[in-house]
C-alpha positions as CSV (number, residue, x, y, z in Angstrom):
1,X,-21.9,-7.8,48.6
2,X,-23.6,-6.3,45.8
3,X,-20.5,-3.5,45.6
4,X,-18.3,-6.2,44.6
5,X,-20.6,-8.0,41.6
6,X,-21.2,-4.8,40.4
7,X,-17.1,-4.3,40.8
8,X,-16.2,-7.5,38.9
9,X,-18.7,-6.3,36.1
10,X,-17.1,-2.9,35.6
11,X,-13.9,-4.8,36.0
12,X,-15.1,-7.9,33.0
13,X,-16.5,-4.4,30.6
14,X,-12.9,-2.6,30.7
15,X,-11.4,-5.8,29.9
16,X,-13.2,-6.5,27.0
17,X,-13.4,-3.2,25.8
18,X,-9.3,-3.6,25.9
19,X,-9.4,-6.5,23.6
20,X,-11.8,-4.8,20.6
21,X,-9.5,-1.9,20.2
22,X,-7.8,-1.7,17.0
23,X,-4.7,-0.1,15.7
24,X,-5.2,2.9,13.7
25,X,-4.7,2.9,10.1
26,X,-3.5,5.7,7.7
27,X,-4.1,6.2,4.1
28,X,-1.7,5.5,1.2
29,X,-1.9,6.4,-1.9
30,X,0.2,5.8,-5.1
31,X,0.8,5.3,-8.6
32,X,2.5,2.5,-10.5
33,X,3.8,4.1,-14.0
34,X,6.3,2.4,-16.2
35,X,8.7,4.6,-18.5
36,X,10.1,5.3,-21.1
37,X,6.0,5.0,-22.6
38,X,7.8,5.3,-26.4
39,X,10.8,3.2,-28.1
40,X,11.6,7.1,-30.0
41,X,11.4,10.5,-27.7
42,X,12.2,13.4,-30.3
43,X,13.7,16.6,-28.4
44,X,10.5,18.4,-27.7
45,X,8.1,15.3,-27.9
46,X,6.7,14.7,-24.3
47,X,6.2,10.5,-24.3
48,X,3.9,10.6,-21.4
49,X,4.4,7.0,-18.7
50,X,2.3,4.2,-19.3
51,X,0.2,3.4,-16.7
52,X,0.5,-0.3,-14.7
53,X,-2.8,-2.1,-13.7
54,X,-1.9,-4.5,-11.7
55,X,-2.1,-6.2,-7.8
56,X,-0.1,-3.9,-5.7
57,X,1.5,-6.2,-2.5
58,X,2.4,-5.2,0.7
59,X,4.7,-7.1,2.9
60,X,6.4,-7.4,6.3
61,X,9.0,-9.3,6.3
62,X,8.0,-12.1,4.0
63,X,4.3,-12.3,5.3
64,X,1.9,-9.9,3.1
65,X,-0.1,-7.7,4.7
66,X,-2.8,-6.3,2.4
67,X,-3.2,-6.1,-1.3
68,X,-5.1,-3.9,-3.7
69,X,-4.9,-3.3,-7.4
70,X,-3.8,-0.5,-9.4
71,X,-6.8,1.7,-11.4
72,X,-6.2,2.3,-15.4
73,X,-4.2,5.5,-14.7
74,X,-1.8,3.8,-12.6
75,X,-3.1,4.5,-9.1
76,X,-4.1,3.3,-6.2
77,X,-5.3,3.7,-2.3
78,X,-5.3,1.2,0.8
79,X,-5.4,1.9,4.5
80,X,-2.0,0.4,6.3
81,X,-1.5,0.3,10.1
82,X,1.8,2.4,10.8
83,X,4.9,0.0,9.9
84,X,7.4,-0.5,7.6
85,X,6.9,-2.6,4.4
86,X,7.9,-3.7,0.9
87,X,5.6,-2.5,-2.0
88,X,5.7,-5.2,-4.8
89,X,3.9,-4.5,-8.2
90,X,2.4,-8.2,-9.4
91,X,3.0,-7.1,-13.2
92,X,1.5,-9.6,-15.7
93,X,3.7,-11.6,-17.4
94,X,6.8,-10.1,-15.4
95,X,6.5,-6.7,-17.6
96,X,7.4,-3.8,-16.7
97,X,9.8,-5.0,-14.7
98,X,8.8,-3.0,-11.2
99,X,11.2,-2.6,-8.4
100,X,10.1,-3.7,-4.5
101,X,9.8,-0.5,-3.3
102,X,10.6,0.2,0.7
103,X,7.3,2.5,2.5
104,X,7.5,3.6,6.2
105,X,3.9,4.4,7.0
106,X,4.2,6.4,10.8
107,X,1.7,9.2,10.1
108,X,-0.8,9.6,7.2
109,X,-1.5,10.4,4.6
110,X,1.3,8.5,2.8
111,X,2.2,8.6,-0.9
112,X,4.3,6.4,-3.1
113,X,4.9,6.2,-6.2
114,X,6.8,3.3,-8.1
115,X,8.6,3.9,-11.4
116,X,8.4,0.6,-13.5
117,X,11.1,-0.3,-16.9
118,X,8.8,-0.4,-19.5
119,X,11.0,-2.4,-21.5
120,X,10.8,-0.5,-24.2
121,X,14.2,0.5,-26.4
């Protein structure tokens, strides 16, 4: 008799140690830059990219997933379950105008980087 309390016991610990396991997460890292950084580029004139600070969005589907934002040289980091997602720069205003950007995340580390129009002619 006192095989089979101890028994369901065991049996009640391995189920609920099923249920707190999580689902690993891998780091990505990125940078959100917007070009051209200067309305003139001579020949021989490097116009560096202008950094974007802003929230960075990641979605499945149409649901988001996690959000961070963007430091004040352009990057970021966040941890993402493997998956496939959308990246969306939140850009102030609507400028620059930053593409949704496609990430598969299957292994880590992971990195992206999204090239925003700067607008600037």
């Amino acid at each position: 008799m006192k095989s089979r309390g101890l028994f369901g016991l065991l049996l009640v610990g391995v189920v609920l140690a099923g249920c707190s396991s999580t689902a690993a997460t891998y780091q990505v890292s990125g940078t959100a830059l917007a070009t051209p950084g200067c309305p003139v580029e001579r020949p021989g004139e490097k116009c560096p990219p202008i950094p974007v600070v802003a929230p960075i969005v990641f979605l499945n589907g149409d649901n988001e997933v996690a959000r961070t934002t963007s430091d004040a040289d352009g990057s970021f980091t966040i941890s993402l379950a493997a998956g496939s997602y959308s990246v969306e720069v939140q850009a102030p205003s609507g400028m620059p105008n930053c593409p949704t950007t496609p990430l598969t995340v299957s292994t880590g580390p992971v990195t992206i980087a999204i090239e925003c129009d700067s607008g600037i002619r």
